[in-house]
N, C-alpha and C positions, 0 to 999 in steps of 0.2 A: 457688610456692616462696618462702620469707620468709626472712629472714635476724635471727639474734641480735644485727647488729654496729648500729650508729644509722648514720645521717648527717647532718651539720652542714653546713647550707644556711649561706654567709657571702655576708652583705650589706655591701654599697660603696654608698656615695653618691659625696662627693667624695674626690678620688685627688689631688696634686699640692703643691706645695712650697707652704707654707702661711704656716710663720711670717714669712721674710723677703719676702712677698709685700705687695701693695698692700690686702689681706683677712688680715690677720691674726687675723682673728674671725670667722672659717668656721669651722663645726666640718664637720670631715673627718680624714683618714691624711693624712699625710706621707707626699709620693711615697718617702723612705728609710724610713720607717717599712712600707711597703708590701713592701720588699727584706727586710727582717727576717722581718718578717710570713709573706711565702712561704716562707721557709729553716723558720721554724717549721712550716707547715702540710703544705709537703711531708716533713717527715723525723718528724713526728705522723701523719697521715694519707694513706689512698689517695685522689690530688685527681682526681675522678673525669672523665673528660668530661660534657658535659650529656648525651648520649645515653645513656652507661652508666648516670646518676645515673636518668633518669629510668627508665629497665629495673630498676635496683633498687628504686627508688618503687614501681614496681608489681608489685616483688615477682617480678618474672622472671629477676634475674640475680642470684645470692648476692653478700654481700660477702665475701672473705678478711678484713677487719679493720675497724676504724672507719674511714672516710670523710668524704670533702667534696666540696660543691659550690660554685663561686664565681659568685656574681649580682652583678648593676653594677647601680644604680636612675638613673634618670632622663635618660641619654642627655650625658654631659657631655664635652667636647671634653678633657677629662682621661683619658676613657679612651680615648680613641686615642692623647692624645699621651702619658699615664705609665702606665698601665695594658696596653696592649695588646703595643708591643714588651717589655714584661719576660715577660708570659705566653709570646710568640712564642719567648724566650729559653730559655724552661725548656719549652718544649712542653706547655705548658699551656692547656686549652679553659675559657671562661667562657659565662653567659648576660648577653646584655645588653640593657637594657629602655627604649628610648625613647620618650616620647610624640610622634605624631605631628605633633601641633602643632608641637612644638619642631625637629624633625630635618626638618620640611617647610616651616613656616609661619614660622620664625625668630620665635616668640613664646615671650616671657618667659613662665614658667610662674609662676603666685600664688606659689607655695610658696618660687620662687627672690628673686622681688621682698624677699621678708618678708626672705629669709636677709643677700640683701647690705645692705638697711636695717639692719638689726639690724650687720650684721659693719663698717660705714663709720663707726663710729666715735661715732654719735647716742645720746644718753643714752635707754635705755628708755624709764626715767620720763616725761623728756618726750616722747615718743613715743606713751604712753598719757594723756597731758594732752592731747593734741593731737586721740585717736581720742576723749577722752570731749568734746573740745568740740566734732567734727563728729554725734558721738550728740547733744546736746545741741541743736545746731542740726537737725540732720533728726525731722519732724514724724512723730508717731508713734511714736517708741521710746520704751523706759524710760530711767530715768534711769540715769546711768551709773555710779550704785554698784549698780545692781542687776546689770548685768554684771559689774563689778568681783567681787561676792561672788561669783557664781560663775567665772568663771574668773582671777582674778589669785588663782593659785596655785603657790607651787615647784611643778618638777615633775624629776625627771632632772638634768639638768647645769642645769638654766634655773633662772632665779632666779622671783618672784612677777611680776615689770616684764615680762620677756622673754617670758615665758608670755601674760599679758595680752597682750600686742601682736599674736603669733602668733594666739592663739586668734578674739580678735578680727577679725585681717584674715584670717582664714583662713575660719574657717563663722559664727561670733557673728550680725556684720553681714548684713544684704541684702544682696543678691549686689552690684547697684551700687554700693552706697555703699562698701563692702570694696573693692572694684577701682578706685575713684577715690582713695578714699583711697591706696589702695596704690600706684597710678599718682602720683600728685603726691608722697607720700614717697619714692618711688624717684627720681623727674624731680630733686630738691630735695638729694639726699642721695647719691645714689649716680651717676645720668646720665641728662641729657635725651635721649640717641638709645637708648632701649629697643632697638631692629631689630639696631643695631650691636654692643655687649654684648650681645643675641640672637646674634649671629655669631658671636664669642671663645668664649660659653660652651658652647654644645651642638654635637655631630658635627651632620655634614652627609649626605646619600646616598651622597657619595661614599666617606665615612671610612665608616658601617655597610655598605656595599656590598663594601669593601676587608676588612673584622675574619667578616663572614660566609664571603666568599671563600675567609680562612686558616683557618676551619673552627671558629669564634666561631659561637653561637646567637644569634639576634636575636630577641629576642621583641616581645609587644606591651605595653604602658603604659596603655594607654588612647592616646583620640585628645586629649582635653585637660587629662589630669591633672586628674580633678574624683571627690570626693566620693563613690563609686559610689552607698553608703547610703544616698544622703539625696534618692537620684534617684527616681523611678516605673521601673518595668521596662522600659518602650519610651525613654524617654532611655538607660538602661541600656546595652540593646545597640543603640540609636545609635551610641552615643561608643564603643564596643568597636568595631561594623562602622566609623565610619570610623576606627578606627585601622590597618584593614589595607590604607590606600592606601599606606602606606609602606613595608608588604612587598612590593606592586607597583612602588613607586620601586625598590628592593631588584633588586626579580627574583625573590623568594620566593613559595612559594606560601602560600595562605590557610590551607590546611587542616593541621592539628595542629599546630597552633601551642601556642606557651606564653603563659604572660600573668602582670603583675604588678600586684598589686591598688595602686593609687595612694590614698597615705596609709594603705596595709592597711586600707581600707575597701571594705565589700561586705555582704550580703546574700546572704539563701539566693534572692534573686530573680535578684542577681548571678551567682549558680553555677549556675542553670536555663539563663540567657544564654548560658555559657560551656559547658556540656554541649552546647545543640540547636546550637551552632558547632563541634565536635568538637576543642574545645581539651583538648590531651593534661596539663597539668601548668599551676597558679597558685600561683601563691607568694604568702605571708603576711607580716607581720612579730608573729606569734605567734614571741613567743623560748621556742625547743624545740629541740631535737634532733628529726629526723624518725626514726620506725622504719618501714622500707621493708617493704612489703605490709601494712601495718595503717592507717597517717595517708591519709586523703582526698586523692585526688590534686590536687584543686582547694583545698586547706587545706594546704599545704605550710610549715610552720613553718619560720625562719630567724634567722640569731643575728647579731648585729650585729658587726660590723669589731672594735671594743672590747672585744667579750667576749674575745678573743686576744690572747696576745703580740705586739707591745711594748707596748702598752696594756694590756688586762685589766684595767680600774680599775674598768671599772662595773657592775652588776649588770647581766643581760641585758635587760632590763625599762627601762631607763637611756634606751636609745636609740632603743630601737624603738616604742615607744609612741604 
């Protein structure tokens, strides 16, 4: 049974009071902005539970009207402390996606290193003078306008500087040299105790242990937030199998589980993975509307926080990229 109505997969990164913070150059929601945000979404849309959403994914349970679903990406200690009591408030059920690494191993995840270097205040520019002179010193690479051409480009909210840097510390680089660099840009710029800012930023077992309990989905992230693509198939579902020691931290079982593709990156080797695992629903950041009983249930399209009121500024394509 299918249904004519769509639904709109909404993705959270970070959640929490932003401008007068110590990070004022995070990009994320305004924990008020997030109070807006929901008065809008519930009185536009049926905000589904995860269970009901994904019965309508697969096309088993009609919708009465357009729809949503709300997903949290990356396990952030924002969504228990601003995120969770306001859902509790309105009785409202989300999915939320932490990697294991982070919610077990209290490790900074790449992706977060970049963001607070980037948000503490350090000029890009020189930030990417810095990555082309450890290119320059590490033997074997090109030179670093030939990175530069290809990736020091606007892209979304990012300027050509911001992009470059990202890109760079992100897949560009050799894995070591990317995580050293990124390692001593964080130590230099943002704080020498990594493990400790690993504490402040991400839940802990306790807190998903406590948001499953009140009838919150927990899904899985991967176990290290890496790249899925750009893996061979047996690293692939490595990093997917261990990410589900944390369901066991949890108390959760393994089986049908959800999954959120880290960086929306994957592979049809990816989704071979996730099928012989009997993972029920994976989410994308393909910015779409899902239409339940037709989109792949491992291809789950989702629209960015921004594409909604009070924001609404950016093309859906903006952010999620």
């Amino acid at each position: 049974m299918s249904s004519h109505h769509q639904l709109d997969v909404v993705m959270y990164h970070f959640v929490r009071p932003i401008e007068q913070s110590r990070w004022p150059g995070i990009k994320g929601l305004e924990a008020s902005a997030f109070d807006t945000q929901l008065d809008y979404l519930e009185a536009t849309y049926d905000v589904l539970t995860p269970k009901d959403a994904i019965a309508a994914l697969r096309g088993d349970r009609p919708l009465s009207r357009r729809s949503c679903l709300l997903t949290f990406d990356d396990g952030y200690k924002d969504h228990f402390t601003h995120v969770f009591p306001r859902l509790q408030e309105r009785n409202l059920k989300g999915i939320f996606f932490p990697p294991a690494c982070a919610a077990l191993d209290r490790h900074m995840l790449d992706v977060n290193k970049i963001h607070f270097i980037l948000a503490g205040g350090s000029d890009p520019k020189q930030l990417g003078n810095l990555i082309d002179e450890a290119v320059r010193a590490h033997p074997g690479l090109p030179a670093p306008d030939t990175f530069r051409d290809e990736h020091h480009h606007a892209f979304g909210y990012d300027t050509a500087d911001v992009i470059y840097v990202k890109r760079m510390l992100q897949h560009a680089l050799p894995s070591k040299l990317r995580r050293t660099l990124a390692d001593d840009l964080f130590a230099q710029t943002v704080s020498s105790d990594a493990g400790s800012f690993a504490d402040d930023l991400y839940c802990n077992v306790d807190d998903l242990r406590e948001m499953h309990e009140a009838g919150h989905m927990i899904g899985s992230h991967g176990n290290a937030h890496v790249w899925l693509d750009r893996m061979n198939a047996d690293d692939q579902r490595a990093d997917i199998f261990n990410s589900f020691r944390l369901f066991d931290a949890i108390g959760m079982p393994n089986s049908n589980f959800t999954f959120c593709y880290p960086y929306g990156s994957y592979n049809q080797e990816t989704l071979s993975c996730l099928e012989a695992m009997c993972c029920v629903a994976a989410f994308t950041t393909k910015p779409e509307s899902a239409t339940p009983g037709s989109d792949g249930l491992l291809e789950i399209p989702r629209l960015d926080t921004n594409v909604f009121p009070p924001r609404a500024q950016a093309a859906p394509f903006a952010m999620t990229a």
